[in-house]
N, C-alpha and C positions, 0 to 999 in steps of 0.2 A: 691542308684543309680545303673543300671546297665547296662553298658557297655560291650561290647565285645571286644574282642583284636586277629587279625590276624596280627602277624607279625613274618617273618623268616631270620634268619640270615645266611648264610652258605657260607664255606672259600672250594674251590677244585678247579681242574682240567678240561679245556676246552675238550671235547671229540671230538670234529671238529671243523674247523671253522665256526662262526654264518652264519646265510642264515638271508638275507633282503629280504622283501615282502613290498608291499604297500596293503590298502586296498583300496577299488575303489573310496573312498575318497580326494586320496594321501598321507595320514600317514603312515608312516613308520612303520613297525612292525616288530623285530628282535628275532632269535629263536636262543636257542644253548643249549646241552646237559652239566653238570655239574656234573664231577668225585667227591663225594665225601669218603676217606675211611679213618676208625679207627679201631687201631691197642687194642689190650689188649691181658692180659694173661689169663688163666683160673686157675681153683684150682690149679691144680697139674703143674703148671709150663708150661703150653704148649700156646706159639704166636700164635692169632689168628687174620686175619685182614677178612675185610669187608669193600666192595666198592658200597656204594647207588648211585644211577647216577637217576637226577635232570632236567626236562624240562624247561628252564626258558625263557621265553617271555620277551621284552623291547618295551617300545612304542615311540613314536616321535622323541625329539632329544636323549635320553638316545639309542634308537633304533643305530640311527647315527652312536655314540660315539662306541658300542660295534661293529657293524661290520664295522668300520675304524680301529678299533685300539686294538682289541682280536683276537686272534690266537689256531689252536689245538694245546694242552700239558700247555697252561701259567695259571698262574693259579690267581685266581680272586674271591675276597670278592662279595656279591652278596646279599643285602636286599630288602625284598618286601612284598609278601602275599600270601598265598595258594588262588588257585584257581582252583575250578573243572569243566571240562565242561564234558557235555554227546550230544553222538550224536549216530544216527543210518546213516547205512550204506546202500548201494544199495542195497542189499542184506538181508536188513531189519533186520541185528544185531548192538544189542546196544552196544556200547562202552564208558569208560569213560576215563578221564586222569585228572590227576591232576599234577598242573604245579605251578613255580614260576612265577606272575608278578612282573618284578623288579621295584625298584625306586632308588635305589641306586646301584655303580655298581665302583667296587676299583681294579686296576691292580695291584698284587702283586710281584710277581716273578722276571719277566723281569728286571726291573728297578732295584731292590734291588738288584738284582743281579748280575748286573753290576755295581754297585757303591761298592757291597762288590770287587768284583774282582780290581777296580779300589785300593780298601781303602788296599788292603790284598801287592798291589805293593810297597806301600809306607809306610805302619806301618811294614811292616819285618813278621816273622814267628808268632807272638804271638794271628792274628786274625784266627778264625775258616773256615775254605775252606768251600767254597759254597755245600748246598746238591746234591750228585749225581744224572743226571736226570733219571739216569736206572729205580730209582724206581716206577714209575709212569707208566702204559700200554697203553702209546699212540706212 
């Protein structure tokens, strides 16, 4: 049997916040750019990081949900499917972009992160402080 499999998982950072569109339809269609970057060492001991940043597309009520309730800097789990479109331009150059369609769509940060600050007042010194949000370039 053979089947194909498009599916992408990816955990980062909102780089603005989403923009809603309708199409002449009235379906909703929500866009928003997705920080994502990993850290490693090299041979000789030297930190390296790298920041991929991710187009990701939502449609109907998933659409909704992300520009009610996402924000730039929060960061946000994000499953779906590679998609490539091409198009040409006035000017008759071709362009492509390949993008996330989401289907699923998980708030991380925000929330957790105030239930650790919540949980960190009342269990005393022994839980770990929330991560700095310096790190992050937004």
């Amino acid at each position: 049997m053979s089947r194909g499999l498009n599916k992408v998982m990816v955990i980062g950072h909102l780089g603005k916040d989403p923009e809603m569109r309708y199409t002449p339809s009235g379906r909703p269609v929500t866009t928003f750019t997705l920080a994502v970057t990993r850290t490693w060492n090299s041979a000789d001991g030297e930190r390296h990081t790298e920041t991929e940043w991710f187009n990701v597309v939502s449609w109907g009520n998933l659409a909704e949900i992300c520009k009610q309730y996402l924000t730039k800097g929060q960061q946000v789990y994000v499953e779906g499917r590679l998609q490539t479109r091409r198009w040409e331009d006035k000017e008759g150059q071709k362009h492509t972009s390949v993008e996330i369609v989401a289907s699923e769509m998980m708030m991380l940060g925000d929330r957790r992160e105030a239930t650790q600050a919540g949980d960190e007042a009342s269990a005393g010194p022994e839980t770990e402080p929330a991560a700095a949000e310096d790190e992050f370039p937004f």
